[in-house]
PyMOL Python script that loads the backbone (N, CA, C, O; Angstrom):
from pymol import cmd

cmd.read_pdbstr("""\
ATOM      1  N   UNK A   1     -42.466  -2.317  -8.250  1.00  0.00           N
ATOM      2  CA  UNK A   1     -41.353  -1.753  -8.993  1.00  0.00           C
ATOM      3  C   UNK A   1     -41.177  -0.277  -8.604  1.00  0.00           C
ATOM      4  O   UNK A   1     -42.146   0.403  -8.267  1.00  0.00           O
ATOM      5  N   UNK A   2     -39.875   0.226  -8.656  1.00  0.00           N
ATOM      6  CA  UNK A   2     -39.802   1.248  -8.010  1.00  0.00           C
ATOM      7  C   UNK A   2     -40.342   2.401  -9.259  1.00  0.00           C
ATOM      8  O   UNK A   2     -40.058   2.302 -10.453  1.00  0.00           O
ATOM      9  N   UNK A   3     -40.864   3.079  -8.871  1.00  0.00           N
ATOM     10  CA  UNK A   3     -40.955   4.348 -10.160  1.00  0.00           C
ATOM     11  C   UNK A   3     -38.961   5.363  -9.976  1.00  0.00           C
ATOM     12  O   UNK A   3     -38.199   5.357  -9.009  1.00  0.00           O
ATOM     13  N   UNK A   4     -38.836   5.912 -11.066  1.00  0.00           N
ATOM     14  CA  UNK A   4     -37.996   6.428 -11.520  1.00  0.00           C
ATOM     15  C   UNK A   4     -37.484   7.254 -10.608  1.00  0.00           C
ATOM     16  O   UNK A   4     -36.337   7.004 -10.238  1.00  0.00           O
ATOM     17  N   UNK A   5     -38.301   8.622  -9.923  1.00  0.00           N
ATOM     18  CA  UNK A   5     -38.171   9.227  -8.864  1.00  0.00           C
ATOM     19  C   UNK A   5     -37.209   8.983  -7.549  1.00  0.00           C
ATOM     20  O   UNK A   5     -36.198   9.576  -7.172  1.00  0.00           O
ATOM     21  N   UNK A   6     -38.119   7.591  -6.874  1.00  0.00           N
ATOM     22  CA  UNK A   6     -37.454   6.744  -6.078  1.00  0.00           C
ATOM     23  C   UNK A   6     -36.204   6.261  -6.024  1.00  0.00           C
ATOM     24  O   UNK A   6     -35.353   6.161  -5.139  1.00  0.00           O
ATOM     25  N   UNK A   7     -36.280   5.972  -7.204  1.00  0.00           N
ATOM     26  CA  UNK A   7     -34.958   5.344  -7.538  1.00  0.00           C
ATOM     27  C   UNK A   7     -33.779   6.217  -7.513  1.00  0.00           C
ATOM     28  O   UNK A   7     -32.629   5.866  -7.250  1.00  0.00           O
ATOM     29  N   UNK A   8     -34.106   7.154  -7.754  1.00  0.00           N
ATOM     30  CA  UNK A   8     -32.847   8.355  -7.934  1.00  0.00           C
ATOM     31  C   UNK A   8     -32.513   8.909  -6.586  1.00  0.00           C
ATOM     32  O   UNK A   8     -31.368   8.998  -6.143  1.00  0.00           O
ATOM     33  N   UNK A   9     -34.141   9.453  -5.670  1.00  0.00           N
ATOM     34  CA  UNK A   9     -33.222   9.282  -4.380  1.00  0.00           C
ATOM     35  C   UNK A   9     -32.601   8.588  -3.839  1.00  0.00           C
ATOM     36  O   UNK A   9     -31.482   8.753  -3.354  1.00  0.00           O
ATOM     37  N   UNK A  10     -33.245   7.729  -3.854  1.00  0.00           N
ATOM     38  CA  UNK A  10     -32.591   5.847  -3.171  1.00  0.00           C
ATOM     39  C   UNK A  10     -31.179   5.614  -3.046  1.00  0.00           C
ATOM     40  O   UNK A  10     -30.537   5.250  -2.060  1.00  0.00           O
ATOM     41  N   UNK A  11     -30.544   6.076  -5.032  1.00  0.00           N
ATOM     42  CA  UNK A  11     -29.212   6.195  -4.940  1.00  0.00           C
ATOM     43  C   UNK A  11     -28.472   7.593  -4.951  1.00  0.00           C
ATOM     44  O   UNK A  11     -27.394   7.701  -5.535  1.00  0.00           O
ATOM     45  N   UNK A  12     -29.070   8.683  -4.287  1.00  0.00           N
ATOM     46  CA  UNK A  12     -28.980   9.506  -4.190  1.00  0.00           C
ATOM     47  C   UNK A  12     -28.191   9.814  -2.759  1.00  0.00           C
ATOM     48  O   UNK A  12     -27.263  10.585  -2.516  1.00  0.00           O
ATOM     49  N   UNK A  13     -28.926   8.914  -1.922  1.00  0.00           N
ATOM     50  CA  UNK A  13     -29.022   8.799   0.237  1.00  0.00           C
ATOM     51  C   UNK A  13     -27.382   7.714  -0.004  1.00  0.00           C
ATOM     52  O   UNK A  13     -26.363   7.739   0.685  1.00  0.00           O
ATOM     53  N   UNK A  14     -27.667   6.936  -1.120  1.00  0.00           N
ATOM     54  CA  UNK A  14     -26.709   6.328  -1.003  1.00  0.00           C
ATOM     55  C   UNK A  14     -25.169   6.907  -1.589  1.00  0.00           C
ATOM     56  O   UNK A  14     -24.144   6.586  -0.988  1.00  0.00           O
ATOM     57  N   UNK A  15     -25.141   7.436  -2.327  1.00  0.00           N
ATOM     58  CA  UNK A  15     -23.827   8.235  -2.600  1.00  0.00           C
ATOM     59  C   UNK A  15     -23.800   9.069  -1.078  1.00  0.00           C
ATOM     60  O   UNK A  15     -22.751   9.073  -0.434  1.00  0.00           O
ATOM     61  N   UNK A  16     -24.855   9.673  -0.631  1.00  0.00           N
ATOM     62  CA  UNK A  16     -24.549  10.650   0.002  1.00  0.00           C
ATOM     63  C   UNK A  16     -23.990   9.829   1.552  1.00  0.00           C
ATOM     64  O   UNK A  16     -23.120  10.431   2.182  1.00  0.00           O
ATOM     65  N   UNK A  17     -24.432   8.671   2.039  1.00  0.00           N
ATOM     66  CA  UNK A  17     -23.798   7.882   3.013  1.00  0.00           C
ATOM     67  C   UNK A  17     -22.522   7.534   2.582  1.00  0.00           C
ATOM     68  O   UNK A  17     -21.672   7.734   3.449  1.00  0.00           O
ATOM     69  N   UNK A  18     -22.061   7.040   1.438  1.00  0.00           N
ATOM     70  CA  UNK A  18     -20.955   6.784   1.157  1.00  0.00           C
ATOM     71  C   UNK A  18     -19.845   7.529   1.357  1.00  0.00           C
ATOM     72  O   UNK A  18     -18.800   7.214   1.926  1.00  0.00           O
ATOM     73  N   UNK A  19     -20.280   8.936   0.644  1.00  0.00           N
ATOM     74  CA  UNK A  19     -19.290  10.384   1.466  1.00  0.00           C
ATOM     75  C   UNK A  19     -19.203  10.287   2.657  1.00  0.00           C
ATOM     76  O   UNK A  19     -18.142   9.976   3.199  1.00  0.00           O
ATOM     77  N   UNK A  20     -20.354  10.543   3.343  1.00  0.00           N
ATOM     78  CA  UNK A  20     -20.154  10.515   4.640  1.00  0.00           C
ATOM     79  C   UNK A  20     -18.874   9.342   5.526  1.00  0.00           C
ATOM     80  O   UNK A  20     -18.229   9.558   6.552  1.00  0.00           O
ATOM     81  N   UNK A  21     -18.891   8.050   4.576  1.00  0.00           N
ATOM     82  CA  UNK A  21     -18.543   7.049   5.587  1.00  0.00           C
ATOM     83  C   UNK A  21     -16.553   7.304   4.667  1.00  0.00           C
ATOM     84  O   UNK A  21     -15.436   7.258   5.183  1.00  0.00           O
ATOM     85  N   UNK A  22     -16.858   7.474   3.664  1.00  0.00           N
ATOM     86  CA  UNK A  22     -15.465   7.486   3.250  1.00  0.00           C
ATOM     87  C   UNK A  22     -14.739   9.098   3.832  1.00  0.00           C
ATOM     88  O   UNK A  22     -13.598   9.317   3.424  1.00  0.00           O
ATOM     89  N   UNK A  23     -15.180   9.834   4.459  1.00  0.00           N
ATOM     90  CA  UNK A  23     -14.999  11.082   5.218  1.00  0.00           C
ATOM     91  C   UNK A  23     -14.560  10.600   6.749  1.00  0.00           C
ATOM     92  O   UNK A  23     -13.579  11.078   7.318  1.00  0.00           O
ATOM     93  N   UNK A  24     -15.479   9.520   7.374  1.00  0.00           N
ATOM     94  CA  UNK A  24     -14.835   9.064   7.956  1.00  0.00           C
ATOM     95  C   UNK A  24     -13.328   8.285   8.240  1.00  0.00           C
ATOM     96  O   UNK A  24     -12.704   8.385   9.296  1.00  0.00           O
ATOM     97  N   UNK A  25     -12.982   7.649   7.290  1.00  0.00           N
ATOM     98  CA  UNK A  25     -12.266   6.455   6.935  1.00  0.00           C
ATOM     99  C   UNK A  25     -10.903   7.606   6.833  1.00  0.00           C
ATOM    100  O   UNK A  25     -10.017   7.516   7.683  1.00  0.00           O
ATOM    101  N   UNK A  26     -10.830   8.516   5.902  1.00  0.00           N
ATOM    102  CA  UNK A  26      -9.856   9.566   5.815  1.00  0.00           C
ATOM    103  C   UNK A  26      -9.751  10.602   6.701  1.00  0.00           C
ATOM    104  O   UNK A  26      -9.086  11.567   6.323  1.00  0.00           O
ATOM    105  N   UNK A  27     -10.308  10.640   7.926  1.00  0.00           N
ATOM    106  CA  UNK A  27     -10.248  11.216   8.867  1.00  0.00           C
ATOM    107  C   UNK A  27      -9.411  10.814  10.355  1.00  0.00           C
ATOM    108  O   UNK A  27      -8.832  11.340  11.305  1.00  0.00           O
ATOM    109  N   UNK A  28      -9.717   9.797   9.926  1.00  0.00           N
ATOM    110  CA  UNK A  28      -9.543   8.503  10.815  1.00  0.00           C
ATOM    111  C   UNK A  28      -7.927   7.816  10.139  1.00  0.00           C
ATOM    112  O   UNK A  28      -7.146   7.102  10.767  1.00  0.00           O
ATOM    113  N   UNK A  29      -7.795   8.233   8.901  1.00  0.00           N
ATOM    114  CA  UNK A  29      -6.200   8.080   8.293  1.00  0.00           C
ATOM    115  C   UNK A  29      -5.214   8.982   8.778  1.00  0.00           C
ATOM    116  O   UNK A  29      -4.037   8.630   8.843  1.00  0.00           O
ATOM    117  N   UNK A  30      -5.608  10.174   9.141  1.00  0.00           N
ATOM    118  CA  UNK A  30      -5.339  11.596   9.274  1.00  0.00           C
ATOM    119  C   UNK A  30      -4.685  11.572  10.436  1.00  0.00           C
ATOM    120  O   UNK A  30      -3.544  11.975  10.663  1.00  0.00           O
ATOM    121  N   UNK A  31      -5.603  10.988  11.302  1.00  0.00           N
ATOM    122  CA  UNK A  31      -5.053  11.182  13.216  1.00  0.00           C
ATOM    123  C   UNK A  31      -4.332  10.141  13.268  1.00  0.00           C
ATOM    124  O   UNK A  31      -3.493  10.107  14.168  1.00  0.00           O
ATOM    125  N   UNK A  32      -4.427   9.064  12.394  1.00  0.00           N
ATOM    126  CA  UNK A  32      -2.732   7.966  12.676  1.00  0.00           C
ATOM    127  C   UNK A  32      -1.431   8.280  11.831  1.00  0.00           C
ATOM    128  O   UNK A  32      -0.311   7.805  12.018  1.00  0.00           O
ATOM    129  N   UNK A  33      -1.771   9.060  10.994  1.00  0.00           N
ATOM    130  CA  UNK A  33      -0.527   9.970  10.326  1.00  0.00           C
ATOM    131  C   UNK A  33       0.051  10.956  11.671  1.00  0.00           C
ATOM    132  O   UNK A  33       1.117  10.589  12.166  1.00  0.00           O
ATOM    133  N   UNK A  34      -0.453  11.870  12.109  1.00  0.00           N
ATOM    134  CA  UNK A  34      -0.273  12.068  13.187  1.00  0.00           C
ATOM    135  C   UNK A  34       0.629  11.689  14.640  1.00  0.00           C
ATOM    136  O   UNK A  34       1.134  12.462  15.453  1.00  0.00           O
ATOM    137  N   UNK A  35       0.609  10.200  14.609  1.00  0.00           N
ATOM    138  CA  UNK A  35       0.630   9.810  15.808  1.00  0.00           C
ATOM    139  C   UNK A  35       2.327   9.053  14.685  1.00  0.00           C
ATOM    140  O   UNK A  35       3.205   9.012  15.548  1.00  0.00           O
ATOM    141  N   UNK A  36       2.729   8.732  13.837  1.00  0.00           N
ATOM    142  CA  UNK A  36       3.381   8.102  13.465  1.00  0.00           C
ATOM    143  C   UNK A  36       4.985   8.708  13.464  1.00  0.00           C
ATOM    144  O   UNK A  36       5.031   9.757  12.821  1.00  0.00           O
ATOM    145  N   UNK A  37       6.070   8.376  13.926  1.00  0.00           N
ATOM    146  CA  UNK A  37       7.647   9.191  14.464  1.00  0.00           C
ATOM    147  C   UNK A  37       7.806   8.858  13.062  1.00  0.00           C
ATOM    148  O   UNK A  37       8.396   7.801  12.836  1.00  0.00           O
ATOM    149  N   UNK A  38       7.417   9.515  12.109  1.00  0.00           N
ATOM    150  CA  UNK A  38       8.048   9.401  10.784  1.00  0.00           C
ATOM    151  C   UNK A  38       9.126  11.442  10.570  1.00  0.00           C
ATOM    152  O   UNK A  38       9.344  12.369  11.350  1.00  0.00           O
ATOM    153  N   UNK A  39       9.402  11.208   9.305  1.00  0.00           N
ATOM    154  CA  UNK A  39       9.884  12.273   9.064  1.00  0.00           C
ATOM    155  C   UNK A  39       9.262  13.435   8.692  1.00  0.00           C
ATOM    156  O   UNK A  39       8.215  13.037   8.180  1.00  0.00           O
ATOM    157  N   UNK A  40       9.273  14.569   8.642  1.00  0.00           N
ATOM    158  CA  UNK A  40       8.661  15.612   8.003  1.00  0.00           C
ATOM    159  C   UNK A  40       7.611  15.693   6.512  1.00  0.00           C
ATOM    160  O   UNK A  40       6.463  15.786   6.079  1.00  0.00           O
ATOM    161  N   UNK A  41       9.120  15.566   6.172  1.00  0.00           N
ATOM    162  CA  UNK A  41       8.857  15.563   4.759  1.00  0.00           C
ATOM    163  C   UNK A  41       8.117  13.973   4.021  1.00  0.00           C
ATOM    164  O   UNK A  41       7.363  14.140   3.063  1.00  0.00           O
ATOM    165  N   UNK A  42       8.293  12.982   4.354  1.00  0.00           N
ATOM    166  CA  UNK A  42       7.875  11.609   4.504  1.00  0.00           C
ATOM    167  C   UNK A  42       6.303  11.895   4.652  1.00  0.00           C
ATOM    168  O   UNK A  42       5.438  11.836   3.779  1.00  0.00           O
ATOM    169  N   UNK A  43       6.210  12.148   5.701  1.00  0.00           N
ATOM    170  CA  UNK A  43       4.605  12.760   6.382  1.00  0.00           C
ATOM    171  C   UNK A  43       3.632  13.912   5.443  1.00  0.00           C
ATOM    172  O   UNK A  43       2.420  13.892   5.230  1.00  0.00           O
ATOM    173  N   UNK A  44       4.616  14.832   5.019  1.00  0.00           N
ATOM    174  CA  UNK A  44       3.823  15.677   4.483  1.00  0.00           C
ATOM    175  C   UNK A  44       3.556  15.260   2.891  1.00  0.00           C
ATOM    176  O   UNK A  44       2.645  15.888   2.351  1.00  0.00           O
ATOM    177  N   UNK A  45       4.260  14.258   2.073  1.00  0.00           N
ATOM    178  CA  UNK A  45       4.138  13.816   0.914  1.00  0.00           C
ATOM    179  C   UNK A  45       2.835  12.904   1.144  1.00  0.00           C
ATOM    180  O   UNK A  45       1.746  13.125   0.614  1.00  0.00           O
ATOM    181  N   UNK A  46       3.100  11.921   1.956  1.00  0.00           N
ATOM    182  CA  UNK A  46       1.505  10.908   2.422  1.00  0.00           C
ATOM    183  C   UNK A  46       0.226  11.368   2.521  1.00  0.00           C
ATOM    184  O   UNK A  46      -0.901  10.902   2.354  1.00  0.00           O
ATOM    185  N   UNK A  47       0.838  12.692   2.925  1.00  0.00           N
ATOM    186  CA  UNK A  47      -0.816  13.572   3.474  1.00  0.00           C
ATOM    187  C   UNK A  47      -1.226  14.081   2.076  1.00  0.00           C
ATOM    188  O   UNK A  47      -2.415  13.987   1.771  1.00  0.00           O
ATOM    189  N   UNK A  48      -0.509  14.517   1.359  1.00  0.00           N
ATOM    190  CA  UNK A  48      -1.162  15.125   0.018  1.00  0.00           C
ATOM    191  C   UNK A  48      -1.405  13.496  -0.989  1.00  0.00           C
ATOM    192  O   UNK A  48      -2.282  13.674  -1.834  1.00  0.00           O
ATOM    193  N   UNK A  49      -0.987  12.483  -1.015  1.00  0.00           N
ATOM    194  CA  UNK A  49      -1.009  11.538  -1.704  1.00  0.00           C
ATOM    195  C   UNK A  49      -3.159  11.289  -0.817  1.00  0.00           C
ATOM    196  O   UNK A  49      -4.193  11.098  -1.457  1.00  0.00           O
ATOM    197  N   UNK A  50      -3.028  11.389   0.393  1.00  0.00           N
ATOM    198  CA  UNK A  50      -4.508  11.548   1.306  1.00  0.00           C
ATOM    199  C   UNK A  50      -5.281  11.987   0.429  1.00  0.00           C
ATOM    200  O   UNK A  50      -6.015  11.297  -0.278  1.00  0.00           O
ATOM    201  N   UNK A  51      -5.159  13.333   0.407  1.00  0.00           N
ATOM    202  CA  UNK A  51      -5.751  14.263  -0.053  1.00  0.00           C
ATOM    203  C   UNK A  51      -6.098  14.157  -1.338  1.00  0.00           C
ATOM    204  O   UNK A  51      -7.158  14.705  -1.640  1.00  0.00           O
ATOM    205  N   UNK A  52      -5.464  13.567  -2.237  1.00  0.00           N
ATOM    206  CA  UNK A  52      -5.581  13.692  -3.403  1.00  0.00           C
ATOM    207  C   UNK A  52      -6.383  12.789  -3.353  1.00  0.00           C
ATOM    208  O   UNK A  52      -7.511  13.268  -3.458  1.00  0.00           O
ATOM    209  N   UNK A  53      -6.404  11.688  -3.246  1.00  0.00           N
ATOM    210  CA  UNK A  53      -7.262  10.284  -3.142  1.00  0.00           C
ATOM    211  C   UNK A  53      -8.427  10.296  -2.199  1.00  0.00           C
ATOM    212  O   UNK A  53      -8.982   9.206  -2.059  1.00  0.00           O
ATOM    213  N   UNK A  54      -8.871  11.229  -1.577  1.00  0.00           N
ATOM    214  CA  UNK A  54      -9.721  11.678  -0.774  1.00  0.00           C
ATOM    215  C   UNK A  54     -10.894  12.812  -1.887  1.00  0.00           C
ATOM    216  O   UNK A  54     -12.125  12.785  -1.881  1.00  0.00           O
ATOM    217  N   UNK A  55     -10.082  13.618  -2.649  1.00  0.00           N
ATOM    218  CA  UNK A  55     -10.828  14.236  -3.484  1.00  0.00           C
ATOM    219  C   UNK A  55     -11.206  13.846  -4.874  1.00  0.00           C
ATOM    220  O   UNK A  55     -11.680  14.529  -5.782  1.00  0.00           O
ATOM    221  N   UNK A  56     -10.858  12.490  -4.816  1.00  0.00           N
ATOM    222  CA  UNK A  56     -10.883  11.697  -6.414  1.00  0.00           C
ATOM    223  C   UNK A  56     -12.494  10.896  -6.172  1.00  0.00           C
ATOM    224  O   UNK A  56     -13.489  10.761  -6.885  1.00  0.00           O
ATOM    225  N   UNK A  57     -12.160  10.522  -4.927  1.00  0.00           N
ATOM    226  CA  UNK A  57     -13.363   9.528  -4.579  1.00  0.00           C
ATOM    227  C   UNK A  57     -14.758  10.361  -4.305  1.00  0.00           C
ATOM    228  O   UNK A  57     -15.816  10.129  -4.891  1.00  0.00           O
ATOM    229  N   UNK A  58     -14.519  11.574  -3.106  1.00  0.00           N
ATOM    230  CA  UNK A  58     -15.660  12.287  -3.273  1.00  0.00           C
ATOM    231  C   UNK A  58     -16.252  12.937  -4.175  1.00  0.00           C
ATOM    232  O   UNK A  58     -17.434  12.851  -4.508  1.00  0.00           O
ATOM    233  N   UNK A  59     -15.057  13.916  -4.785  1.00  0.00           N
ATOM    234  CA  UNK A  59     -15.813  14.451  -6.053  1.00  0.00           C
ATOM    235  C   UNK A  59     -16.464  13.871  -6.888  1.00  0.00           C
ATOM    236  O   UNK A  59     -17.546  14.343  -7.238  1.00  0.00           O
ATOM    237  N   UNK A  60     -16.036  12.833  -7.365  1.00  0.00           N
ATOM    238  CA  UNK A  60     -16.896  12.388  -8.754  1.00  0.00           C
ATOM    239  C   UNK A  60     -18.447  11.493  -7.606  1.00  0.00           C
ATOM    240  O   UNK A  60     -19.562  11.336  -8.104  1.00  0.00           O
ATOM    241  N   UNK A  61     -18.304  11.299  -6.958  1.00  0.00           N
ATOM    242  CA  UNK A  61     -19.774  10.795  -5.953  1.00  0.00           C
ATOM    243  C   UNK A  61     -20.682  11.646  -5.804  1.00  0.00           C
ATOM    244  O   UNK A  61     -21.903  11.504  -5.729  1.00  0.00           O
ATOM    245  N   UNK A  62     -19.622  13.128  -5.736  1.00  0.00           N
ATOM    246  CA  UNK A  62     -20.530  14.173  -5.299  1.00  0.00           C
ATOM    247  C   UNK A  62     -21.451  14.698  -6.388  1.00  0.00           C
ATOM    248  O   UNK A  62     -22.647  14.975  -6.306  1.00  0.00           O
ATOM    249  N   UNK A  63     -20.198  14.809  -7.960  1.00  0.00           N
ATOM    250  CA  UNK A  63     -20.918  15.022  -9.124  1.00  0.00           C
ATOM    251  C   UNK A  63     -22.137  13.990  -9.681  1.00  0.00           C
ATOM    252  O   UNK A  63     -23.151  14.291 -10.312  1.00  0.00           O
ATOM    253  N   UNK A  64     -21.667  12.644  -9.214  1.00  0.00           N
ATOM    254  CA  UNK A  64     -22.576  11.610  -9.520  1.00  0.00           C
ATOM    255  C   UNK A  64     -24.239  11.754  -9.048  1.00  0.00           C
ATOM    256  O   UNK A  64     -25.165  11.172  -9.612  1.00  0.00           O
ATOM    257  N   UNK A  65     -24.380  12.767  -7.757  1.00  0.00           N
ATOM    258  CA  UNK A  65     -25.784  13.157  -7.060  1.00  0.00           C
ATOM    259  C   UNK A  65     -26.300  14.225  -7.655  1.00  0.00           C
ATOM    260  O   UNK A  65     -27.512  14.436  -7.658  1.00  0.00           O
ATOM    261  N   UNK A  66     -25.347  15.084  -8.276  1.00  0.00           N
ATOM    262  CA  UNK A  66     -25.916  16.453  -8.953  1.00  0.00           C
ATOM    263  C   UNK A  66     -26.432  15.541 -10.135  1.00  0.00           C
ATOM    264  O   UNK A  66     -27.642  15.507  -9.910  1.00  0.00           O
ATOM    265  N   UNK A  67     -26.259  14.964 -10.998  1.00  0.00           N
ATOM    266  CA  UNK A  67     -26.351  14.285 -12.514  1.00  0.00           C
ATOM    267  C   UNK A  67     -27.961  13.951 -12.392  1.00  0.00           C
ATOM    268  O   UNK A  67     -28.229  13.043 -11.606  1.00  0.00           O
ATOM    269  N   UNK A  68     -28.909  14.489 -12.980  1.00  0.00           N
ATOM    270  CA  UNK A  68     -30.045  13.727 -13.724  1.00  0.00           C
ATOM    271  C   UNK A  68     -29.917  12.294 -13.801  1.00  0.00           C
ATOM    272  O   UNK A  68     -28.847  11.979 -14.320  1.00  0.00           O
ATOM    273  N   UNK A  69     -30.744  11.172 -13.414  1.00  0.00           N
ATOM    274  CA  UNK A  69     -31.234  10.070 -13.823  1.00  0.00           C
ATOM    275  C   UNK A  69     -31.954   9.710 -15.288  1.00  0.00           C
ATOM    276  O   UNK A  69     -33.025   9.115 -15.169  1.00  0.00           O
ATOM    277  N   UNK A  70     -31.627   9.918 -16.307  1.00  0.00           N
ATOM    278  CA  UNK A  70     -32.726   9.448 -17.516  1.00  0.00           C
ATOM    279  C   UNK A  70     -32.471   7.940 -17.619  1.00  0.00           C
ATOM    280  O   UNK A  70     -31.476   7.293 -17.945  1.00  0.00           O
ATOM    281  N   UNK A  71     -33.648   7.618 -17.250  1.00  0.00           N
ATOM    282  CA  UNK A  71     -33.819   6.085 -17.645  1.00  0.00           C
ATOM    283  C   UNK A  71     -34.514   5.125 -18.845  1.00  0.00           C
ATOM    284  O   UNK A  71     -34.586   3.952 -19.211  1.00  0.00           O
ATOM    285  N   UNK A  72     -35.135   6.957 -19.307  1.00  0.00           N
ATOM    286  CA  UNK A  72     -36.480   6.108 -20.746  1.00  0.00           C
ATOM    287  C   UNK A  72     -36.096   7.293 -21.723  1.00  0.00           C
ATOM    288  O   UNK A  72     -35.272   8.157 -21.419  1.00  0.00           O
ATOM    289  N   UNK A  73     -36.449   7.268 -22.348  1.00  0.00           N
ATOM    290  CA  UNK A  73     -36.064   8.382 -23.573  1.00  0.00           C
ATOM    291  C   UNK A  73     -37.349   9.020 -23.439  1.00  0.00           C
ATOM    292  O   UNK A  73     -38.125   8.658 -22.555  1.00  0.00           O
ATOM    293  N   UNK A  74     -37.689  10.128 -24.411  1.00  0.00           N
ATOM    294  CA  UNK A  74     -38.643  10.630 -24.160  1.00  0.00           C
ATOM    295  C   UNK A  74     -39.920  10.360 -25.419  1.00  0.00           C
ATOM    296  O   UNK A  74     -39.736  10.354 -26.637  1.00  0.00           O
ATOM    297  N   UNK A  75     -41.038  10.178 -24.787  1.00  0.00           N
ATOM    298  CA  UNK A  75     -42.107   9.729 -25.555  1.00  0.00           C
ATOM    299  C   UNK A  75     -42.208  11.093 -27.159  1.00  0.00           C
ATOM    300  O   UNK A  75     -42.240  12.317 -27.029  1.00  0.00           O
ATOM    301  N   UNK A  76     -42.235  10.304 -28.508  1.00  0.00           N
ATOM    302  CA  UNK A  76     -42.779  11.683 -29.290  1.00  0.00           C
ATOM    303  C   UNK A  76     -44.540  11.431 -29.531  1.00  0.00           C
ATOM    304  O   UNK A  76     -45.085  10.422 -29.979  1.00  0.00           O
ATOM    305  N   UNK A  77     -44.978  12.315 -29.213  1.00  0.00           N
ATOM    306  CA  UNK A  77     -46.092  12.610 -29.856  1.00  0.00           C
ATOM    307  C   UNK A  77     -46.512  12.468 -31.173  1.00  0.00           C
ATOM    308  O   UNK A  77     -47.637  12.841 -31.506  1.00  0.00           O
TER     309      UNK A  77
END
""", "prot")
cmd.dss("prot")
cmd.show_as("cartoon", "prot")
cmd.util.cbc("prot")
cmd.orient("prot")
């Protein structure tokens, strides 16, 4: 069984791959926005609709790694 510790890095590596891979994924949205004969303004609304949905997903993942694990309450004496 894992002790408590473990466990928190464990899903700790794992939020933190997840950024990583969803950093990819919106990066990789970015350079086919780019490449697309759309309009200006068309283009520049998509990119912030990106962005916004790019900072919804990381942030709270990111806050989710800062957050304490309590898994047991604490023993009273």
């Amino acid at each position: 069984m894992m002790k408590r510790e473990h466990k928190r890095i464990a899903l700790k590596l794992q939020r933190e791959k997840l950024i990583k891979e969803l950093n990819k994924v919106y990066r990789n949205a970015f350079d086919e926005l780019s490449s697309l004969d759309i309009e200006e303004g068309s283009l520049a609304k998509l990119s912030q609709k990106f962005l916004l949905s790019r900072e919804a997903a990381i942030s709270s993942l990111e806050t989710e790694i800062e957050k304490p694990i309590i898994t047991e309450s604490p023993q009273k004496n």
